[in-house]
C-alpha angles and dihedrals in degrees: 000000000000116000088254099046103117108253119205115193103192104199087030097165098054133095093270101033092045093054098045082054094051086053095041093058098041082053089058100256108145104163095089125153118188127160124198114235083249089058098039112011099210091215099061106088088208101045091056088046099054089048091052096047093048094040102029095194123210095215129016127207110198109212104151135113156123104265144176142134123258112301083043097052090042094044100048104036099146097045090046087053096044102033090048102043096048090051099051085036101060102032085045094053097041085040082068099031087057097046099241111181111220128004131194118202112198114210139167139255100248094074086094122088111273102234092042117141117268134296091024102240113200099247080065100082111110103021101105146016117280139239106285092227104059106021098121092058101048094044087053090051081045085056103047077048089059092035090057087046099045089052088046098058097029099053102003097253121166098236114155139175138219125191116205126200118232102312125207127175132094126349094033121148121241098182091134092222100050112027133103116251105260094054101039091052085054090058097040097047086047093058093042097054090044091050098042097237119169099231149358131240121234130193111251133327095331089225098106112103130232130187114209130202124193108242087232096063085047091054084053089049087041088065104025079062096048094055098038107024123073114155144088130280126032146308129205126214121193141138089251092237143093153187143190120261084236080063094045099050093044086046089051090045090060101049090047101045099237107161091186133101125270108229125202111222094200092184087080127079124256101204120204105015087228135342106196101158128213110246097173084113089059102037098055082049075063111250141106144167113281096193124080120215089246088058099044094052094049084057091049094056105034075065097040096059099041090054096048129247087244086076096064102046 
């Protein structure tokens, strides 16, 4: 990508958008074009079209997406499938009607079978059946993998796809019903340590593992594989290492100074037993993640906390 190529984030106001912007712009690129979802609703085929043919970008980041963490996933199947599928659908083939030059489709980890072997290697997607409770969202981000490849093979174009791990950083989401863990801990061990309260709550038994990647590493691998990586399938990007959420809450416990217990409520469900994935593919390209979890958390929070609690209700 050259500094004046005309870069379109799509979900540029996500966590992961957000964060590719953010690197994007410390690395010189100017040419950026975003639209809110008030301004380009992503699911209207139309509308998409319309953006492409007036704006014509060089390079496309697909960031967008319908998210949320287990109860959400589990509460809301039909809109995750649809919502997800028309998105990647419509940036993806006006993407290739407009003769974009590179796309990146950014995907989960979840995509992979939940009882696959362990770390998930990429050659991995499709052998087995998938977690329950998120399976409509993870067969709609199979789906933009095999979209990017279709169009790949089909017309030559130069679709790839990238599969984070859990992600955590700026921009997260700590509405309790519908946030991911990491996040959600962050706020609930918050509240418990400013209300005094004896203990926290965790979901399940705690023992499923969960590997957890700071967005801003991703935004790094983001443009280090847009520059160096131009073939089919997939490519993960994690950190290599896990831990259970029984670790994570009591890590976040002790940033954040919480004295209190930390409590299993084994009535609710606790979804993959691990998701390590394997990043062999991505280190011998020559990259890997700089920020320790320790260290990300401490940033989150840091944040959390200036910008008040109050914010992320």
């Amino acid at each position: 990508m050259n500094k004046q190529d005309k870069i379109y984030i799509a979900g540029h106001s996500g966590m992961v958008g957000s964060a590719i912007r953010r690197r994007l712009e410390a690395d010189g690129f100017q040419n950026l074009v975003y639209r809110t979802s008030k301004e380009l609703d992503l699911g209207n085929p139309a509308e998409v079209k319309l953006f492409f043919e007036e704006n014509k970008p060089d390079y496309v980041f697909l960031a967008a997406a319908k998210v949320g963490g287990i109860l959400a996933n589990d509460t809301y199947r039909a809109d995750f499938l649809y919502e997800n599928l028309m998105i990647q659908n419509n940036v993806i083939h006006s993407s290739w009607k407009y003769g974009v030059k590179k796309l990146m489709f950014l995907g989960s980890s979840c995509i992979y079978p939940k009882f696959a072997t362990q770390p998930l290697k990429e050659e991995y997607l499709l052998t087995g059946a998938l977690e329950h409770t998120n399976e409509p969202y993870a067969i709609a981000k199979i789906a933009g993998i095999k979209l990017c490849d279709a169009f790949r093979a089909q017309y030559g174009t130069n679709f790839i796809s990238v599969m984070p791990t859990n992600l955590y950083g700026p921009n997260d989401h700590y509405d309790l019903k519908n946030a991911h863990v990491l996040p959600a801990l962050i706020r609930k061990i918050h509240e418990a340590k400013i209300n005094h309260e004896p203990f926290v709550t965790i979901w399940g038994s705690g023992e499923p593992k969960r590997e957890f990647l700071f967005v801003d590493d991703l935004a790094d691998a983001c443009l280090f594989l847009m520059e160096h990586h131009n073939e089919a399938g997939l490519v993960n990007v994690g950190t290599g290492k896990d831990l259970t959420i029984m670790e994570l809450a009591e890590l976040i416990s002790g940033i954040i100074g919480f004295r209190g217990s930390i409590q299993r409520d084994l009535s609710k469900p606790d979804g993959t037993p691990r998701k390590l994935l394997d990043i062999s593919k991505l280190k011998n390209m020559g990259w890997k993640a700089r920020i320790s979890l320790k260290e990300g958390i401490r940033r989150v929070y840091e944040a959390y906390e200036k910008e008040g609690s109050s914010t992320h209700a």
